[in-house]
N, C-alpha and C positions, 0 to 999 in steps of 0.2 A: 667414637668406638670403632671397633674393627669390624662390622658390621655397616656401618654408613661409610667407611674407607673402602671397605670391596666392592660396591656398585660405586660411589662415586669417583670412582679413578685412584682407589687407593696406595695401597703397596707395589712398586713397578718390580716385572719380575723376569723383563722380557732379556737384560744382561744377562744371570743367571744361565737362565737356558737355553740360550745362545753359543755360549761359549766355548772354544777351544783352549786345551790346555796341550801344551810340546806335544802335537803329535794328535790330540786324543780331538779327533770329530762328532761332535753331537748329530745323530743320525737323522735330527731334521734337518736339516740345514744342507742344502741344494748341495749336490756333488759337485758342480761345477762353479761355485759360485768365488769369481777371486777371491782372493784376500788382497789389501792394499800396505805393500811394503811398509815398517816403521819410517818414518821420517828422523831424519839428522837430529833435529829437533828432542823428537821422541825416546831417542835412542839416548841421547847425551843426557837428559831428565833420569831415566833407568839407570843410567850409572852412574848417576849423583848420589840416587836415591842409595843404590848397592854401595856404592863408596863411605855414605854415610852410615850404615849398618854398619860395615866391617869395621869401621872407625870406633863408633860404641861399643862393639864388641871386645875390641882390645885396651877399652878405658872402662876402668870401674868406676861407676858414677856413684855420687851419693844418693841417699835413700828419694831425697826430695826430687833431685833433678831427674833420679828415674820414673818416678811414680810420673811427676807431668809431663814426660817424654809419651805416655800412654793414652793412645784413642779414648774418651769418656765413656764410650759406647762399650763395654767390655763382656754380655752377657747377650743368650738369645734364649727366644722359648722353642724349641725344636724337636722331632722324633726322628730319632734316628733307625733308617732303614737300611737292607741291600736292596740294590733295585737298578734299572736299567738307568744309564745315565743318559736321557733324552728329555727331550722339551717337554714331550707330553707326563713326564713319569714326575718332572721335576714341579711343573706347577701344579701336579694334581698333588702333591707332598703339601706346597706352601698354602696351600686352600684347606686340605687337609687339618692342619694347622690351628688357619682363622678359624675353620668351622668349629673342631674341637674346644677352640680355646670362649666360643662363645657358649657351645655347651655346657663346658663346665665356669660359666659364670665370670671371667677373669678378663674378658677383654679390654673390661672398663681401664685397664693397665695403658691401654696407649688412646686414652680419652684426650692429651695435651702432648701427644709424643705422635711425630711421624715415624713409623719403624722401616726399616727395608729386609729387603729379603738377603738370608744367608745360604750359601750354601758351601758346607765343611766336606771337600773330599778327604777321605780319612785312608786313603790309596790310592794311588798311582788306577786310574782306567784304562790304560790301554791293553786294548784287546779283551775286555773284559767281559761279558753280557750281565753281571749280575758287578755292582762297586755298594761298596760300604758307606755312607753317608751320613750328614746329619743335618739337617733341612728345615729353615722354618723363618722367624721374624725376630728382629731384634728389641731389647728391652732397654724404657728407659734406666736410667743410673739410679743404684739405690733399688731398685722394685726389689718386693718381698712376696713375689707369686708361689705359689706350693700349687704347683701343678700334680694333676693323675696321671698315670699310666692313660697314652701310648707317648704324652707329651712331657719332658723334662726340662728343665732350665740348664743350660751349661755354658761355662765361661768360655770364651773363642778363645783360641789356643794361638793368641797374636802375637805374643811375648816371641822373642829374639827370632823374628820376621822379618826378612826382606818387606817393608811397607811402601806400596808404589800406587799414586792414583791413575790412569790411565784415564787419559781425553782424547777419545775416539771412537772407532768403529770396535763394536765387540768382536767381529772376526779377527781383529788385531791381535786377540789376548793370545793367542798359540805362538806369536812371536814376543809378545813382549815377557811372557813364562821363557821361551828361550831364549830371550837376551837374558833374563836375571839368574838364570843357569848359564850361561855363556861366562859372564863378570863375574860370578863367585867363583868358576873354575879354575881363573886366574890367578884370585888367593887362593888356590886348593880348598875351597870349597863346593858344594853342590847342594843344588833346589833339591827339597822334598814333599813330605806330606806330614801331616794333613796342608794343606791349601783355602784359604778361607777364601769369599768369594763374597763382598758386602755391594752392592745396588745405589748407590748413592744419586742416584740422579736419571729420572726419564730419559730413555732415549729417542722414544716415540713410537716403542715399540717393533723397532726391528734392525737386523742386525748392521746393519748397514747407516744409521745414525749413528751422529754423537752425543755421546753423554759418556759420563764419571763410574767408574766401577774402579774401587780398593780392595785390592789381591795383596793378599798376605804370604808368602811363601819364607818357609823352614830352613835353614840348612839342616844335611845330616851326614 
């Protein structure tokens, strides 16, 4: 239950609010603190991934081969806020959350499921003090939660997404948002919003580990 995952080292949530997006600085996160250039490596993966997008896009797939082109994970339990877009505002959302969600009785929902944390910017941040969001844990497949008010279930909005895993430092992700805006410009296309932001892997909690984080990004 989501209850014995939050003390016991549950849900990692420390990608999330960490993160840089083109530009947009989370206000914890040391004014001076590098970033470490994309590697060759890194870069050439990003525009596999972008290559492979555009490619789908301009082929209609059948019904089957599209649906199993799709992440299993498709749905989160989340409350959507405005709110400053910082560490502190961000894990106090995803705690928010758990709590509520044991409140109203439902947690037993990830009794056999590890969920992570999402976080849906639903506009462009920068220069923002106050961004639109929607914050919270992901749900296994299939769940049939009827969540209350302040908490709803909502499908992530992955579908015809740039989908790229990123293995590295999370301060990376400000560059790896602008290589995948960089590649789509190319084709005449361009990154937008919303942005999904899915946790996939401890980093150890700080921004300068590696670990897994899946950014989904829009064209528009």
């Amino acid at each position: 239950m989501y209850r014995k995952m939050l003390f016991l080292g549950g849900p990692v949530i420390a990608v999330c609010m960490m993160v840089v997006l083109g530009g947009i600085a989370i206000r914890a996160q040391p004014p001076n603190n590098a970033v470490a250039p994309l590697t060759e490596n890194q870069v050439q993966n990003i525009q596999a991934d972008v290559a492979a997008f555009l490619q789908r896009s301009k082929v209609a797939q059948p019904a089957a081969a599209a649906a199993a082109a799709q992440p299993t994970v498709n749905s989160a339990l989340v409350q959507q806020i405005t709110g400053a877009f910082t560490y502190a505002n961000i894990k106090a959302q995803i705690d928010s959350v758990g709590n509520e969600a044991l409140r109203q009785d439902i947690d037993s929902v990830w009794e056999t499921f590890r969920p992570v944390p999402v976080v849906i910017l639903l506009e462009d941040p920068t220069g923002k003090a106050q961004v639109r969001m929607a914050i919270g844990l992901t749900l296994p497949p299939g769940s049939k939660v009827q969540p209350r008010a302040p908490l709803r279930v909502v499908h992530l909005p992955i579908e015809n997404s740039v989908r790229h895993i990123h293995l590295g430092p999370q301060s990376q992700l400000a560059n790896v948002f602008g290589t995948i805006d960089a590649e789509l410009k190319k084709a005449g296309e361009q990154a937008g919003f919303p942005v999904v932001l899915q946790c996939i892997e401890d980093p150890g909690g700080t921004a300068n580990l590696t670990g897994r984080t899946l950014i989904n990004v829009p064209t528009r």
